[in-house]
VEXDREN-2710 file (C-alpha; in Angstrom, 1 decimal):
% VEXDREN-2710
k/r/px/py/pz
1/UNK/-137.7/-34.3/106.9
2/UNK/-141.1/-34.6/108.5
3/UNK/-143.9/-34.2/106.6
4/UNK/-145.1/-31.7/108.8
5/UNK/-142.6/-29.3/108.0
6/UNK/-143.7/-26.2/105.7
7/UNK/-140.1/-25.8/104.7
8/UNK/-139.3/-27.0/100.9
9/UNK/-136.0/-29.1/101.1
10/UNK/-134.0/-28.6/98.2
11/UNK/-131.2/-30.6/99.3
12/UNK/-127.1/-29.4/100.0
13/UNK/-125.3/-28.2/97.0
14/UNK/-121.8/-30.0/96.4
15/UNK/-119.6/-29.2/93.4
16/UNK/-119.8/-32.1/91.2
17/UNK/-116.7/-34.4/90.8
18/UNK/-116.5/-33.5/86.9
19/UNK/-118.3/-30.4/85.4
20/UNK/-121.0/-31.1/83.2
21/UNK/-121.0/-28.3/80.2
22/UNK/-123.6/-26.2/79.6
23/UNK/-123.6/-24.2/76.6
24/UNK/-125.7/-20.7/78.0
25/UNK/-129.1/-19.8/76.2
26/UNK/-129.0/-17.2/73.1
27/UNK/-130.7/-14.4/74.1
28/UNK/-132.8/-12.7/71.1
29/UNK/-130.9/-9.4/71.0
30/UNK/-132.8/-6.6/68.0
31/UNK/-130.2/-4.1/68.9
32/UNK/-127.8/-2.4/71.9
33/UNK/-127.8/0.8/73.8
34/UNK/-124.8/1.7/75.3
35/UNK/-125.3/3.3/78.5
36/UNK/-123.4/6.4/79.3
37/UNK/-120.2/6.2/81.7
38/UNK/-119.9/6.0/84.9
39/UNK/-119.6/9.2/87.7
40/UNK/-118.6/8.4/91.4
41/UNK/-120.9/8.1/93.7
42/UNK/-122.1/10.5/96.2
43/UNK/-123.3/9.2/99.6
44/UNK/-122.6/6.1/101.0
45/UNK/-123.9/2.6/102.9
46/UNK/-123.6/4.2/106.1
47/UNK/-126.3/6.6/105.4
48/UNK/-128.4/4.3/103.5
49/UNK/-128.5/1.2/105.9
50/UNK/-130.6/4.0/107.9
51/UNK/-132.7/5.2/105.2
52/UNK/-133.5/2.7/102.7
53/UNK/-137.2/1.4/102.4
54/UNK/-139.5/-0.1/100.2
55/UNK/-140.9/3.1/97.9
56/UNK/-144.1/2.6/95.8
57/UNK/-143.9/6.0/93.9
58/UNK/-142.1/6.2/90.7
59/UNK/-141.2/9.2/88.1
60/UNK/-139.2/8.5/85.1
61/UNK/-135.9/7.1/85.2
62/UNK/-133.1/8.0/82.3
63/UNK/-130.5/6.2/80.9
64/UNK/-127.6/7.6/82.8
65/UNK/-129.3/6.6/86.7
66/UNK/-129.8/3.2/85.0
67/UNK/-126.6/2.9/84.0
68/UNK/-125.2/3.8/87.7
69/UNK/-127.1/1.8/89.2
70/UNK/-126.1/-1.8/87.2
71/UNK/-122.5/-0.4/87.3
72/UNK/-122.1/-0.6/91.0
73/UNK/-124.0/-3.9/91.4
74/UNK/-123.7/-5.7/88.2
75/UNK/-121.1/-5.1/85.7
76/UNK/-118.7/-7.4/84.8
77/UNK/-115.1/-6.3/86.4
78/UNK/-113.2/-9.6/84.8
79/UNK/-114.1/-12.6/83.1
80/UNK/-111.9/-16.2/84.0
81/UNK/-112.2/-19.6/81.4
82/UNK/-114.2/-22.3/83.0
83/UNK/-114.7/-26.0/82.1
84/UNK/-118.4/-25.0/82.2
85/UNK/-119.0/-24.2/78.9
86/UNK/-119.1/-20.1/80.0
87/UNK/-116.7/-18.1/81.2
88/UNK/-116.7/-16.9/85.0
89/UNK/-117.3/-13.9/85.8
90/UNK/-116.0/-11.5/88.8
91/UNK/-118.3/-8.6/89.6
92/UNK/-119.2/-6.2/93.0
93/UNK/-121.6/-8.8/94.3
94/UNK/-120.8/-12.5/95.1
95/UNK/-122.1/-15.7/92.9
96/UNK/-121.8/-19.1/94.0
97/UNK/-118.7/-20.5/92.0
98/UNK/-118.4/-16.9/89.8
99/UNK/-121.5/-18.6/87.7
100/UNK/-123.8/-15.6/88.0
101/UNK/-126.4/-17.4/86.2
102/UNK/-129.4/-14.6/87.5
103/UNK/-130.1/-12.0/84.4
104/UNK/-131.4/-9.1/84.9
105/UNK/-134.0/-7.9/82.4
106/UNK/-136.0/-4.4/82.4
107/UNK/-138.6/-2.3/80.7
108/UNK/-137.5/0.3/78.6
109/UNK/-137.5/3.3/79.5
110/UNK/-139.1/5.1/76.9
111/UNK/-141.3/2.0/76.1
112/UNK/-142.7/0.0/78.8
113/UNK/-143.4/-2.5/76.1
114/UNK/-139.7/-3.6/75.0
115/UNK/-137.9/-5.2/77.5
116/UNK/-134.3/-5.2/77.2
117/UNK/-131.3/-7.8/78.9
118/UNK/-128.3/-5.7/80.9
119/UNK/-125.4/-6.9/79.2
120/UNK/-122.4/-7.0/81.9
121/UNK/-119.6/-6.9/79.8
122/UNK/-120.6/-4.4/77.6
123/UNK/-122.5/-2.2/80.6
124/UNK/-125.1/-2.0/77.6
125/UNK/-129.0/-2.7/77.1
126/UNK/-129.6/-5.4/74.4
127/UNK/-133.0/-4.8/73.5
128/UNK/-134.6/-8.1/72.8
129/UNK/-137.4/-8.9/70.0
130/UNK/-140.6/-9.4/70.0
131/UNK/-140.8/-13.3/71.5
132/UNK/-140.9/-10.7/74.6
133/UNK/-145.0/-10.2/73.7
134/UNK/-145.7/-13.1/76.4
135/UNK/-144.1/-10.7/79.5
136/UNK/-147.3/-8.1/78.7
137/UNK/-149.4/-10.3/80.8
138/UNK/-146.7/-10.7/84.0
139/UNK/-147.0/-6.4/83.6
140/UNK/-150.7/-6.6/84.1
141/UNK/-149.6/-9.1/87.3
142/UNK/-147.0/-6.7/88.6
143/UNK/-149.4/-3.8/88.1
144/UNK/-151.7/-5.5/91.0
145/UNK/-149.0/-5.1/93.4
146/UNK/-147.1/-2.1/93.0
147/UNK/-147.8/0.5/89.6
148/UNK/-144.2/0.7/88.4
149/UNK/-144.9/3.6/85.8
150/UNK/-143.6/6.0/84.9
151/UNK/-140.7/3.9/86.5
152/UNK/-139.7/1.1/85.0
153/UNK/-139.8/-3.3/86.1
154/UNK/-137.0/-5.3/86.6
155/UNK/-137.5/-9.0/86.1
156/UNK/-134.7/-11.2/87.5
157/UNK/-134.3/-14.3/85.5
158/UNK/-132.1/-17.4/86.3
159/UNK/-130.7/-19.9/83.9
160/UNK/-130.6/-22.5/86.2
161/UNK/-128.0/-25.2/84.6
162/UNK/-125.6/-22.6/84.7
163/UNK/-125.1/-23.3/88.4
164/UNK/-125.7/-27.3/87.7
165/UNK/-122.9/-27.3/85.5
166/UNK/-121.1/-27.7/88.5
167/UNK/-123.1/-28.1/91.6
168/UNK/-125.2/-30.9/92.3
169/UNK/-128.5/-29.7/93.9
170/UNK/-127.7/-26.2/92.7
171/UNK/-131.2/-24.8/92.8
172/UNK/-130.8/-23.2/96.3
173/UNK/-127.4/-21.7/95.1
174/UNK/-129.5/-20.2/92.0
175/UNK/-132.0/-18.6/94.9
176/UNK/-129.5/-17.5/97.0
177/UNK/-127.5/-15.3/93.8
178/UNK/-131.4/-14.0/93.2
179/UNK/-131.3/-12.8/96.6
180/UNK/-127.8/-11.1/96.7
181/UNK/-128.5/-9.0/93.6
182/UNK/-131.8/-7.8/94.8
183/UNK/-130.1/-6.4/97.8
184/UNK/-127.7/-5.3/96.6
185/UNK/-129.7/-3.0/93.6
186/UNK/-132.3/-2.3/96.8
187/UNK/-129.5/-0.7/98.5
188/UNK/-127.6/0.8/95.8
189/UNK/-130.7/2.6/94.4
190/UNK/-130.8/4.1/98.0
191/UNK/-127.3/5.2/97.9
192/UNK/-128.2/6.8/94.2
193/UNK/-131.3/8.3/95.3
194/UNK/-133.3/6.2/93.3
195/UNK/-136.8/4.1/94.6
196/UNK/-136.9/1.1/94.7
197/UNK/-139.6/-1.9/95.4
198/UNK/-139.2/-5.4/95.3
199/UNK/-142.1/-7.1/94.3
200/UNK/-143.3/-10.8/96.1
201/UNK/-144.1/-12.6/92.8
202/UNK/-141.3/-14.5/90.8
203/UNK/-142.1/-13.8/87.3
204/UNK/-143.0/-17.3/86.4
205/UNK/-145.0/-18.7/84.3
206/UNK/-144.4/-16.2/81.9
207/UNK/-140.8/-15.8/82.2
208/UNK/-140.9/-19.3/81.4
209/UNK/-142.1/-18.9/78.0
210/UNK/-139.6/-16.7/77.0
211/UNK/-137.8/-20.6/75.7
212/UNK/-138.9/-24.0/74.8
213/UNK/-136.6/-25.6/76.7
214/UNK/-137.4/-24.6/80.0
215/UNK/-133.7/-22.9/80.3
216/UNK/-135.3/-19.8/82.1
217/UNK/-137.2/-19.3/85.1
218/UNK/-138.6/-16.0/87.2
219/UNK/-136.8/-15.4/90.2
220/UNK/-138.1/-11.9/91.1
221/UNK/-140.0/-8.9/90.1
222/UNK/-139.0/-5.3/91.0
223/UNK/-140.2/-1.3/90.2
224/UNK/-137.6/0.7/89.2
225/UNK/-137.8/4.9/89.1
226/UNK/-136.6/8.1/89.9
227/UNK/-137.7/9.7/93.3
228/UNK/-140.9/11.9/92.4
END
């Protein structure tokens, strides 16, 4: 490409001839929260395609809205074996190859200083311990941009060799899934009434230090809450 050109090439994914296994990274679970079941929803698309924006105002948020909201965008419907290492996974929203390798990891609640994981095939909240200490600086960060409290932060976190396994230049697919599941919580919050705001920063380089291994990396940043 010419080296005038502002654009980052990250060259054309193509699944690889043979898979190369990954096995996923352990997350440091304390403990799980079940979230409460599921209720239809109310509303639709329709409505919200014409309504939704970017809202910087946030009251508290409970368990049961949380638990709507990753139930329509994120939980696990079906899992499939895989060569990968992983199973695949089918869920609302699309995933290059069914990898899904984007997690999504929040504030508490009730604590805006334990972060917990959103398990998809539990539809649970494993809290994790306390490596989590190095994301209180990327709250200060996030806190420049857009308060989140008394809502909550999302942090969108990609293993990217999850997608290597079996692409070859995979990192745009990993970019692309980041992208889907923001939209797709941006525009399901709207259906649920909920506000939503996603931030411009990735996370990183804190998200990186969750492992030693460079197996994570900060894809996004977004404030979570109830409508005041």
């Amino acid at each position: 490409m010419s080296s005038t050109c502002m654009w980052t090439w990250l060259g054309s994914p193509t699944p690889r001839p043979e898979p190369v296994a990954y096995t996923p990274w352990v997350w440091p679970i304390e403990r799980s929260i079940s979230l409460p079941a599921v209720s239809a929803v109310t509303g639709g698309w329709s409505e919200a395609s014409s309504t939704r924006r970017s809202r910087r105002t946030f009251a508290p948020i409970g368990l049961e809205q949380i638990g709507m909201l990753l139930w329509h965008t994120l939980y696990c419907q079906r899992t499939a074996a895989s060569p990968l290492g992983f199973a695949l996974q089918q869920r609302a929203i699309p995933s290059a190859g069914a990898i899904h390798p984007v997690h999504l990891v929040m504030q508490m609640p009730d604590d805006p200083a334990t972060w917990a994981r959103y398990n998809p095939l539990t539809h649970a909240l494993d809290v994790m311990g306390a490596s989590t200490g190095v994301l209180d600086a990327l709250r200060i960060e996030a806190d420049r941009l857009v308060v989140a409290r008394p809502g909550s932060l999302q942090l969108f976190i990609a293993e990217p060799a999850m997608t290597a396994a079996k692409y070859e230049n995979a990192d745009s697919l990993v970019w692309r899934d980041a992208g889907v599941m923001q939209g797709a919580l941006a525009m399901t919050a709207e259906v649920l009434g909920l506000n939503y705001c996603l931030l411009g920063i990735t996370g990183d380089p804190w998200v990186g230090q969750l492992t030693e291994q460079c197996q994570l990396v900060g894809v996004g940043v977004a404030a979570l809450g109830a409508r005041p």
